[in-house]
N, C-alpha and C positions, 0 to 999 in steps of 0.2 A: 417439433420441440415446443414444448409448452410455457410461456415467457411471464416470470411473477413480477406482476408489479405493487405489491404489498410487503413490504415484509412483514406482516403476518402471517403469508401464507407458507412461507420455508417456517419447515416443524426443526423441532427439535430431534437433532440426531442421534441414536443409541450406540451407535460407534461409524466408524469413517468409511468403512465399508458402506452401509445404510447413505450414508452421507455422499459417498462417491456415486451411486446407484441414481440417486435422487438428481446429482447436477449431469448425469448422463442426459438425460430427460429435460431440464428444464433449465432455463438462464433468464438473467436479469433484464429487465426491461434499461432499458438507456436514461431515463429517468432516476432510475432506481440506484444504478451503477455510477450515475454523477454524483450523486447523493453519498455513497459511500466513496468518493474519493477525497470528499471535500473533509481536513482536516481541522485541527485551532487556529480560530479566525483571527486571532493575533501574530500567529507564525505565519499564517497566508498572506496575512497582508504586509511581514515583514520580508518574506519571498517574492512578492510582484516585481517582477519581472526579469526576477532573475534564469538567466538562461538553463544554466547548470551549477552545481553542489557536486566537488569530489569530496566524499567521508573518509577519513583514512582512522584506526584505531590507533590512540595513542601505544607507546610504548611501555612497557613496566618492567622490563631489565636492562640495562646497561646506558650507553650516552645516548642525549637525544638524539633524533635522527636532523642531521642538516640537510640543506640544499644547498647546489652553486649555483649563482648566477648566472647566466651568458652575457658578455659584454666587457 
């Protein structure tokens, strides 16, 4: 498997097929792949160190949703 660590060198794809064919073959180097995880360095640093983030979608019909307590 042939390992890019440019992104230059991943072309442009003509559909996902093309595209799926391509990552068969080749993956990101670890360098490359920290690189794209890392997002807005304001939001990073307002997440340090947090453990975990449950997202839940708000609701748009009827009452909010509660929670109960234990205790």
């Amino acid at each position: 498997m042939k390992t890019i660590h440019r992104m230059e060198d991943i072309p442009k794809f003509k559909s996902q097929v093309e595209e799926a064919r391509f990552w068969d073959t080749h993956q990101l180097a670890p360098e490359l792949w920290a690189e794209g995880q890392r997002g807005d360095p304001g939001l990073d640093k307002a997440l340090e160190g947090l453990v975990s983030v449950k997202v839940v979608s708000p609701r748009t019909k009827g009452k909010p949703r509660t929670t109960k307590r234990a205790g």
